[in-house]
C-alpha positions as CSV (number, residue, x, y, z in Angstrom):
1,X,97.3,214.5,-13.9
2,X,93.3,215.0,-13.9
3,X,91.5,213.7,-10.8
4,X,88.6,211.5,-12.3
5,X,85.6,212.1,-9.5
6,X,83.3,208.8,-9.0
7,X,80.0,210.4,-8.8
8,X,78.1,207.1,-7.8
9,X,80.5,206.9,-4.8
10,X,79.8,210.5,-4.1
11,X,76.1,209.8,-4.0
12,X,75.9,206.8,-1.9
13,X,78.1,208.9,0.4
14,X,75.7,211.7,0.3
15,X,72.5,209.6,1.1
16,X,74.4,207.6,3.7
17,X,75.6,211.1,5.5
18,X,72.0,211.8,5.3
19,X,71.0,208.7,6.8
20,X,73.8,208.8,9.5
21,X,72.2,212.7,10.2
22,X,68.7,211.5,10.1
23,X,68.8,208.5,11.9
24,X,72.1,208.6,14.6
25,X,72.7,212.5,14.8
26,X,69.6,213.3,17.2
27,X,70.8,210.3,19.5
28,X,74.4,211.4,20.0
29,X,73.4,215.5,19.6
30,X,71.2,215.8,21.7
31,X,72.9,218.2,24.0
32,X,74.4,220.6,20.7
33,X,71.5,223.8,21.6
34,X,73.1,223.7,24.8
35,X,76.3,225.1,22.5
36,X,73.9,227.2,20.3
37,X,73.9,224.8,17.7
38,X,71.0,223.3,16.4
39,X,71.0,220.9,13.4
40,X,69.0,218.7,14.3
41,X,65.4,219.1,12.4
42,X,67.3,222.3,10.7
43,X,64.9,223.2,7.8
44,X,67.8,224.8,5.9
45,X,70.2,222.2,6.5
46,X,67.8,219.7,5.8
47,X,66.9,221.1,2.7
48,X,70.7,221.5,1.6
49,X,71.5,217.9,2.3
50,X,68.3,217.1,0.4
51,X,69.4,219.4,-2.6
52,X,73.3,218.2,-1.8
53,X,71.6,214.0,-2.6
54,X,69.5,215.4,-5.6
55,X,72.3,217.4,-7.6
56,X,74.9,214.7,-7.4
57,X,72.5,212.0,-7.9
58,X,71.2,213.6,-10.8
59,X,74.9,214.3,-12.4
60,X,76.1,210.9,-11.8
61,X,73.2,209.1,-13.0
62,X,72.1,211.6,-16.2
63,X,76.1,210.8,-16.6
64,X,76.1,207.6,-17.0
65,X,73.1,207.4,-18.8
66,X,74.4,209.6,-21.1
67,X,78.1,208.7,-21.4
68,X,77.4,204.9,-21.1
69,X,74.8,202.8,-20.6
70,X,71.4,204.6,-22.0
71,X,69.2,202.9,-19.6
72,X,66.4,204.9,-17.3
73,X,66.4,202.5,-14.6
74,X,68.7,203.9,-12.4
75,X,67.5,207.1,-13.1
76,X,64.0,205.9,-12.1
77,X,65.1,203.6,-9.2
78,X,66.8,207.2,-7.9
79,X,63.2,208.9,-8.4
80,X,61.5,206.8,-6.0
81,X,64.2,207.2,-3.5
82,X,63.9,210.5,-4.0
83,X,60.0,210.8,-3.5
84,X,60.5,208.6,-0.3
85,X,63.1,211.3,0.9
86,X,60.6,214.2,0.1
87,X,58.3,212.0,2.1
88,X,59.7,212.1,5.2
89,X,59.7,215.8,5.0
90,X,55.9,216.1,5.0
91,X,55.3,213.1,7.2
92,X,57.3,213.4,10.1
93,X,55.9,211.1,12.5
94,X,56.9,208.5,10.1
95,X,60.1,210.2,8.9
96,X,62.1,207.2,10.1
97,X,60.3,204.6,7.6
98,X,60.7,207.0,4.9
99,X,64.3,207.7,5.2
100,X,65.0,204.4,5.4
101,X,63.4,203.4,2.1
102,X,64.5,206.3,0.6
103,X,68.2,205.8,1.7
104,X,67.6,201.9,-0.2
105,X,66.4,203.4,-3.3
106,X,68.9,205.9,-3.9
107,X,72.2,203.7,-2.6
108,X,70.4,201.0,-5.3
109,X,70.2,203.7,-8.1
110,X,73.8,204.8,-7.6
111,X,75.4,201.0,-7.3
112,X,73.3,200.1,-10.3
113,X,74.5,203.0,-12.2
114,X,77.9,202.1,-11.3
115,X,77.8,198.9,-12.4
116,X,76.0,199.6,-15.9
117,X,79.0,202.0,-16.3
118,X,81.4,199.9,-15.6
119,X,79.8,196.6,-18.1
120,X,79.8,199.2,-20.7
121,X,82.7,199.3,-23.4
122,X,83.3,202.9,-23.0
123,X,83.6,202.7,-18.9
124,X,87.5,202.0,-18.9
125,X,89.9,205.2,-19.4
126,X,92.1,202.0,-21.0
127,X,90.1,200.8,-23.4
128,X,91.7,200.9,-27.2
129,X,88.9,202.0,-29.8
């Protein structure tokens, strides 16, 4: 039995555990470098969640472009989000603003993507050619 991995579900849970790190993390963590742990404005592990959103988002959505639906704008709608997220690592004194859109645009990319997949004929592992 092969285990079919939704990629658009992957990559709205990748940017919203990015969000959740961005946005809640610092307020609950506060206290983790008392423990020695510190990953909160973590360069590496910021960069790695960054990479993490950018690798499935670009599988999913090249994906379903390419399997299903042959439209760009998902893929584009994802490339703004993911400018905005790049955003808010230069400008962090509005990092907040920039995550948020970002966060928007990529969730939008991945549902959109979804759906396109799932209008087109090919989307169902049931369909009869």
């Amino acid at each position: 039995m092969a285990i079919k991995i939704n990629w658009d579900a992957m990559g709205i849970a990748t940017s919203v555990a990015c969000a959740i790190h961005c946005a809640i993390l610092p307020i609950i963590a506060t206290s983790l470098p008392i423990f020695g742990i510190n990953i909160i404005h973590n360069q590496i592990f910021e960069w790695g969640m960054i990479a993490l959103a950018f690798v499935v988002g670009s599988y999913s959505l090249f994906h379903g472009y390419i399997k299903h639906h042959h439209s760009l704008s998902p893929v584009l709608i994802f490339a703004v989000g993911f400018v905005f997220l790049l955003l808010k690592q230069i400008f962090h004194q509005h990092e907040i603003w920039f995550l948020i859109v970002a966060v928007i645009f990529i969730i939008s990319a991945h549902y959109y993507n979804y759906t396109l997949c799932h209008r087109s004929k090919c989307a169902s592992p049931h369909h009869k050619h």
